[in-house]
RODO-2510 file (C-alpha; in nm, 4 decimals, decimal comma):
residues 292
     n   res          X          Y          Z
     1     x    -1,7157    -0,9083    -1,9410
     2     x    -1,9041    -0,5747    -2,0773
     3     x    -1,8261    -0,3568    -1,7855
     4     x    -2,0651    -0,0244    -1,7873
     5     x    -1,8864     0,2543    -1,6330
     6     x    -1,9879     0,6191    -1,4418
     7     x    -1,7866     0,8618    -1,3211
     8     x    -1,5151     0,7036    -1,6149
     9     x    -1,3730     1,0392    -1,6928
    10     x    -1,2454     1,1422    -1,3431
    11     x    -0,9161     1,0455    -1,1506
    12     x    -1,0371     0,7006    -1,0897
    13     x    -1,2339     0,5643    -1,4028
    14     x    -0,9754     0,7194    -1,5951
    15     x    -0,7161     0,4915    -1,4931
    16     x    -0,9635     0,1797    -1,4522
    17     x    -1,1435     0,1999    -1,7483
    18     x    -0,8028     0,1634    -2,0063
    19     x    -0,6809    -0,1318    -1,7478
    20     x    -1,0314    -0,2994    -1,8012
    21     x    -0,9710    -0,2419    -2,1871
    22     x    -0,6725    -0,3724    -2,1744
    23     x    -0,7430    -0,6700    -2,0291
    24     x    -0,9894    -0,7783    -2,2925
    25     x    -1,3385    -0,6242    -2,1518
    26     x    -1,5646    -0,4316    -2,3416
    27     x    -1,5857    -0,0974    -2,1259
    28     x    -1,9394     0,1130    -2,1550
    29     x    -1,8984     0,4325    -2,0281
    30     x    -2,1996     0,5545    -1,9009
    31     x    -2,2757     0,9195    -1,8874
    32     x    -2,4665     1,1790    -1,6325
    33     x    -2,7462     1,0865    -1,4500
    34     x    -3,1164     0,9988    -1,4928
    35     x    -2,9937     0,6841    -1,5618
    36     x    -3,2220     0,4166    -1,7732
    37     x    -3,1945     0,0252    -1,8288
    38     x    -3,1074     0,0821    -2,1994
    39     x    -2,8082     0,2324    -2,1022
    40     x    -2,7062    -0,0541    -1,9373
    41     x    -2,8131    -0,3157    -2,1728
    42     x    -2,5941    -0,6815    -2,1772
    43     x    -2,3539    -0,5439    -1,8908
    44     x    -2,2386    -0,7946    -1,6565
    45     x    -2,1096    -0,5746    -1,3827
    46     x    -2,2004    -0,2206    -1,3453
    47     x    -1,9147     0,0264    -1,1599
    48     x    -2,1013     0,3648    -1,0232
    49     x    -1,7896     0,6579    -0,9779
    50     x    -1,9966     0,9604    -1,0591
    51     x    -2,0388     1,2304    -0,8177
    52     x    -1,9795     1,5984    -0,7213
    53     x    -1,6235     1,6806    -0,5995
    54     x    -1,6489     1,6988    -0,2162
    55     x    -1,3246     1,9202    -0,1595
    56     x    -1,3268     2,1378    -0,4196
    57     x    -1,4516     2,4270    -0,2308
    58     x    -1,6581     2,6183     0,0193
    59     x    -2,0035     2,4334     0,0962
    60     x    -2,2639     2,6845     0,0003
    61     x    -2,5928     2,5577     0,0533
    62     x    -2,6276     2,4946    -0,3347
    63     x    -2,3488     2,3279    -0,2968
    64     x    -2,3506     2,0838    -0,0701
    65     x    -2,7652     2,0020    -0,2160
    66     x    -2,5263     1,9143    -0,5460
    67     x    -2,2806     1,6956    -0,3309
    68     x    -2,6129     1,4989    -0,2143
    69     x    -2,7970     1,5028    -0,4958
    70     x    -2,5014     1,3456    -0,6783
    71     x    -2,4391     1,0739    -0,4649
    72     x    -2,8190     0,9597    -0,3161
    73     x    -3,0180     1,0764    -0,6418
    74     x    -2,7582     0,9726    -0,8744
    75     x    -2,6759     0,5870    -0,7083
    76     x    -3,0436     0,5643    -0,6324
    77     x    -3,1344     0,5866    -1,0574
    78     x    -2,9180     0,3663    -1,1440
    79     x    -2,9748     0,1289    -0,8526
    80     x    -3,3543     0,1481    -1,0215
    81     x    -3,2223     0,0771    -1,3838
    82     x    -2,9958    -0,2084    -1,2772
    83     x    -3,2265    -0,3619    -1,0907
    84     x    -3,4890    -0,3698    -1,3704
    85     x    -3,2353    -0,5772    -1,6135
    86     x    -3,3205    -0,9055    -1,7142
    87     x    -2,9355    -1,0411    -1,5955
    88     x    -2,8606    -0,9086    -1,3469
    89     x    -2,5032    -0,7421    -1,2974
    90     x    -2,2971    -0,6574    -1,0108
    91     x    -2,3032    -0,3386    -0,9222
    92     x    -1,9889    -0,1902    -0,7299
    93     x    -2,0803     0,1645    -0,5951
    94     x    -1,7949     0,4138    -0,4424
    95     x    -1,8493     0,5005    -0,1034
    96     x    -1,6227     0,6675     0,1160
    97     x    -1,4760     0,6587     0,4912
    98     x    -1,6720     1,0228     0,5174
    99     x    -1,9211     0,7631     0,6525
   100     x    -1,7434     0,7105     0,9992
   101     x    -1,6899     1,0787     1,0856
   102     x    -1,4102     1,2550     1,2964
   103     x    -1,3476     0,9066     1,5540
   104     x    -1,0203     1,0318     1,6837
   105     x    -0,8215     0,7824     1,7129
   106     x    -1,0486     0,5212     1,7104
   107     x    -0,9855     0,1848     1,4258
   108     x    -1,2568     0,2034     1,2162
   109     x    -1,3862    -0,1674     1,0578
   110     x    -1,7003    -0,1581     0,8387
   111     x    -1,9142    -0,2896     1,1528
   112     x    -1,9223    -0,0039     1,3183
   113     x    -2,1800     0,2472     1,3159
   114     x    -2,2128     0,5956     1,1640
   115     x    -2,0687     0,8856     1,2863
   116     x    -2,2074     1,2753     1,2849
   117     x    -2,2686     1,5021     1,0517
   118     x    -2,2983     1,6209     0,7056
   119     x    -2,0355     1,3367     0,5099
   120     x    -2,1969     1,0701     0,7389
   121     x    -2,5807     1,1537     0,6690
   122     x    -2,4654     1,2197     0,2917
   123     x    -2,2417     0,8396     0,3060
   124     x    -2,5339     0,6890     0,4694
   125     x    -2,7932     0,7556     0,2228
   126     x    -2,5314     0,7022    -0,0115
   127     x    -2,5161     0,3166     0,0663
   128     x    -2,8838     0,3332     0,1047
   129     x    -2,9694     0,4266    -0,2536
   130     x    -2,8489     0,1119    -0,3583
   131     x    -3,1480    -0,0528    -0,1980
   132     x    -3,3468    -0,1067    -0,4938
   133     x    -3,0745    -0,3223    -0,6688
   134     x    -3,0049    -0,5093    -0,3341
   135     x    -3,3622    -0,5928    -0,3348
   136     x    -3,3629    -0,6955    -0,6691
   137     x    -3,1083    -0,9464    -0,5916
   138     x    -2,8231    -0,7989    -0,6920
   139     x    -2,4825    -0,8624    -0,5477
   140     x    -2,3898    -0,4994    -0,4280
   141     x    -2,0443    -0,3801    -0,3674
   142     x    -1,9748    -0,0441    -0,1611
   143     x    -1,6486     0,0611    -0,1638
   144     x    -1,5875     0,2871     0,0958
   145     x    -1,2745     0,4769    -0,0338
   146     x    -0,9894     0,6775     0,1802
   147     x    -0,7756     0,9406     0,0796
   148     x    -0,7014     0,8269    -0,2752
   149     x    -0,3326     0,9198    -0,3586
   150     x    -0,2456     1,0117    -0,7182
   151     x    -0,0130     1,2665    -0,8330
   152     x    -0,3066     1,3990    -1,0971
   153     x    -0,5645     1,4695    -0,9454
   154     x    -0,7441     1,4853    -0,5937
   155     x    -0,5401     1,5882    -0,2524
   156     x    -0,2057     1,4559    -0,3362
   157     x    -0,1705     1,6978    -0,6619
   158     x    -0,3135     2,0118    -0,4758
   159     x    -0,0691     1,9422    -0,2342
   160     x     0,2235     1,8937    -0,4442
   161     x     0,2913     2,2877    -0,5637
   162     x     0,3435     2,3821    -0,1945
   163     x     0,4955     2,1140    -0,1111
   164     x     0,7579     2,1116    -0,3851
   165     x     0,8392     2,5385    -0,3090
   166     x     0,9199     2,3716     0,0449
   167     x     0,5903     2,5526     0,1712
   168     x     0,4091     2,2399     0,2846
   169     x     0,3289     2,1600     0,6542
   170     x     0,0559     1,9571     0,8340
   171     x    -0,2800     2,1331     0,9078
   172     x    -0,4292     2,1874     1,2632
   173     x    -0,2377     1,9721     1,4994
   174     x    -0,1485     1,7105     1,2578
   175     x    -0,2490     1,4339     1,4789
   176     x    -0,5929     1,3717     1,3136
   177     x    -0,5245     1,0275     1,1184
   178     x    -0,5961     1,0246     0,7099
   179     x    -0,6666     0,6652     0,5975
   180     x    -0,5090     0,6648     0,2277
   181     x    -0,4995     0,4741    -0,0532
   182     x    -0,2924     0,4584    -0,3878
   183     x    -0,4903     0,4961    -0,7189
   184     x    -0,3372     0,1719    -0,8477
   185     x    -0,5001     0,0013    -0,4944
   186     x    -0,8242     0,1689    -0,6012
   187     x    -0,8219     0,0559    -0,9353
   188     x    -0,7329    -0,3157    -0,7696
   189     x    -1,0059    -0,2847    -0,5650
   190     x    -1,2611    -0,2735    -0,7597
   191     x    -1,1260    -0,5330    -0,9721
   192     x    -1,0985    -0,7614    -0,6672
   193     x    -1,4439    -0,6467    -0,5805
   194     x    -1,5637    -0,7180    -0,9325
   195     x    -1,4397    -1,0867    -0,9414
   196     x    -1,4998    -1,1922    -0,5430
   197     x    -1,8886    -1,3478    -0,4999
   198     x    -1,8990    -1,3434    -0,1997
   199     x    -1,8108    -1,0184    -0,1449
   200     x    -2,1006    -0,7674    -0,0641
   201     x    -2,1950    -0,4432     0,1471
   202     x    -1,9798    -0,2525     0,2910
   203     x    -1,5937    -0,2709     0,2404
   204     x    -1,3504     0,0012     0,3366
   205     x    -1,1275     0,0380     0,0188
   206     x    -0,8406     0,2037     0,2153
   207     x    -0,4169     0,0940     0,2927
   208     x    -0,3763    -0,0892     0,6201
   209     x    -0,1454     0,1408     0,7316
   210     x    -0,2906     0,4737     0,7917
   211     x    -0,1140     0,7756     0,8727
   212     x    -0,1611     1,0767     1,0449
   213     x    -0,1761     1,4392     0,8967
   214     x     0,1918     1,5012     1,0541
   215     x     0,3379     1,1725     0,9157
   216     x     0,1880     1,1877     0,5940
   217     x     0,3159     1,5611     0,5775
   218     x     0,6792     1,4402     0,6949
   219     x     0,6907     1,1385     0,4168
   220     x     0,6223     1,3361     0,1435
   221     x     0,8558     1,6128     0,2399
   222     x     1,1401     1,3186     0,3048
   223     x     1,0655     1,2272    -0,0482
   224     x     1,0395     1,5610    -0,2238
   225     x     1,3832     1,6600    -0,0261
   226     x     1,1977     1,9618     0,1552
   227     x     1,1074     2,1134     0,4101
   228     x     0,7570     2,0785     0,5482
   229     x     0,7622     2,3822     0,8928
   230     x     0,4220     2,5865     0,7634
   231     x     0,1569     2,4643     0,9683
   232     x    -0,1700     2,5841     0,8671
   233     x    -0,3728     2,6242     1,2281
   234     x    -0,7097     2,4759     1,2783
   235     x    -0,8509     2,8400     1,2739
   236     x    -0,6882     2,9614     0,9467
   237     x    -0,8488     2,6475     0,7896
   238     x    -1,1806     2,7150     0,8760
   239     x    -1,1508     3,0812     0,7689
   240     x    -1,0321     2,9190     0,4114
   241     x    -1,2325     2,6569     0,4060
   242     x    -1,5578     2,6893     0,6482
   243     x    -1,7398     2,3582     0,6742
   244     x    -1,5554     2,1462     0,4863
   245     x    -1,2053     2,2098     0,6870
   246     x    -1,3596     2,0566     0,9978
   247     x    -1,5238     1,7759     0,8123
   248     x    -1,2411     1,7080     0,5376
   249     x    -0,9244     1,8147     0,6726
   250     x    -0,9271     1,8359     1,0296
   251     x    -1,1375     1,5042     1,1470
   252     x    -0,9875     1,2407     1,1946
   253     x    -1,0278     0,8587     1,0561
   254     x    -0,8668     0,5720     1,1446
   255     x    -0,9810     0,2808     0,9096
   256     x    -0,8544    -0,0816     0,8335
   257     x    -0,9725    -0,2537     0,5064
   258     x    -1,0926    -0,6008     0,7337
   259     x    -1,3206    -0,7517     0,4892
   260     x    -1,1026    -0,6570     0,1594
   261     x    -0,7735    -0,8363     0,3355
   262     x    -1,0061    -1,1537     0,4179
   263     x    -1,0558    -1,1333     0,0300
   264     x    -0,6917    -1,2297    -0,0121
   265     x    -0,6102    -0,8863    -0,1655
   266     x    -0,2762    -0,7638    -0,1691
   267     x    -0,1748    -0,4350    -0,1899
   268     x     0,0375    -0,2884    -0,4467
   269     x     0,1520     0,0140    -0,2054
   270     x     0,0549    -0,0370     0,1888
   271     x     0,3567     0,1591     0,2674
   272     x     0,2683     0,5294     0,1991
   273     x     0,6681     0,6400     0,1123
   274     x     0,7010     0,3713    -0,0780
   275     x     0,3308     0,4501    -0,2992
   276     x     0,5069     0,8270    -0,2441
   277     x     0,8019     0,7531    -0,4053
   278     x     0,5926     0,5051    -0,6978
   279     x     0,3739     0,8018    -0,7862
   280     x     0,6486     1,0856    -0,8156
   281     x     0,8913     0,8471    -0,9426
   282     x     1,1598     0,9257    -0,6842
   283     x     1,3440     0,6167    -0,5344
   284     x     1,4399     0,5559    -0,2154
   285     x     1,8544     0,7603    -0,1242
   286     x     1,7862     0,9707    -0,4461
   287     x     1,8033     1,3241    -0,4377
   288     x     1,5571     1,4703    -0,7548
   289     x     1,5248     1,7801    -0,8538
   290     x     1,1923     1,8777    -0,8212
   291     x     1,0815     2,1811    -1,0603
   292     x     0,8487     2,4251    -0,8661
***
């Protein structure tokens, strides 16, 4: 297949786009946005990663116009230029569980409904910008992504540095849940999603077994062999954070990937101490020295 590829240089597309290689397809990767049809040209599935890194800081107004932008005007140009080519592709678009909002404790299944505010409108029109490639006939794929775990990049490797000095701990009350998913399941999800017809919509790209903030904080301080006492409180977030602490770290999300497992998917990691251990390449009874 000739695969055209956004978003191929972050954590991600840079581990799906060698894989794809490797396996024999002929990889495009596409770069920033306006998007046009030439770009595109003779691809037979289309894979849209690009967008503005939601937790890498305060929202600022100009900010979070950036985070939108990148996700609704980005999806939305390419939606145009794929559905203007005379083949049509698939086109698998990243999502993310942002959609749902803080549900407590809720389970979360791609049937239900949006919840409030700013990730929710911003996942919503997200999905919607696809439109003109569903309309064009398109099979459309929205992968609506967890926590994705990688020791590289994203919240497991900002994590890490505390963590490792034995100065990790969960945040607010640690009982909000954080739906997660290893990079190697989010590379195999979108592979699965690539391949599976009848497959379309949305589809919550996330580990049946989520955790919440105090059990994720106790595995990986079980497998690092520290200690994990420094809570951050709810308050202290928000004074580091603003916004995005309440929307990122403190809500909670409880979501089960229904339509991927009635795929036939297997997971690589569904265990989060065992995709833990995987990633930092610490097995289970050893004790490994960790450099700060």
């Amino acid at each position: 297949m000739k695969i055209a590829i956004t978003g191929s240089h972050g954590m991600i597309g840079s581990a799906l786009a060698p894989l794809l290689e490797g396996a024999g397809h002929d990889v495009v990767r596409v770069g920033r946005w306006p998007y046009s049809p030439e770009m595109l040209a003779g691809a037979d599935a289309v894979i849209h990663l690009a967008g503005e890194n939601i937790a890498g800081g305060r929202w600022t107004a100009g900010r979070k116009e950036r985070i939108r932008d990148s996700r609704v005007a980005g999806t939305r140009s390419l939606a145009e230029a794929v559905a203007t080519m005379p083949c049509p592709p698939v086109f698998v678009s990243a999502s993310a569980i942002g959609y749902y909002g803080d549900r407590g404790s809720e389970t979360m299944i791609e049937e239900h409904g949006r919840g409030e505010g700013f990730l929710a409108e911003v996942c919503e029109a997200w999905e919607e910008a696809t439109a003109p490639a569903r309309r064009a006939h398109v099979r459309v794929v929205n992968l609506r992504f967890g926590v994705v775990l990688s020791p590289t990049g994203g919240a497991l490797a900002r994590m890490l540095p505390a963590f490792r000095l034995g100065a990790g701990g969960p945040l607010g009350t640690g009982r909000q849940y954080m739906s997660w998913i290893a990079l190697a399941d989010a590379v195999g999800v979108i592979q699965r999603a690539l391949i599976t017809r009848t497959l379309e919509g949305p589809v919550n790209a996330v580990a049946p077994n989520p955790v919440t903030n105090s059990e994720f904080t106790e595995a990986l301080a079980r497998v690092l062999h520290r200690p994990a006492m420094l809570r951050m409180p709810a308050l202290a977030a928000r004074i580091a954070f603003g916004e995005m602490a309440d929307a990122v770290l403190l809500a909670s999300t409880r979501v089960e990937p229904i339509r991927l497992i009635a795929t036939g998917y297997r997971f690589k990691y569904p265990v989060l101490e065992d995709a833990l251990r995987h990633m930092l390449e610490i097995p289970a009874g050893v004790h490994k020295e960790v450099a700060a």
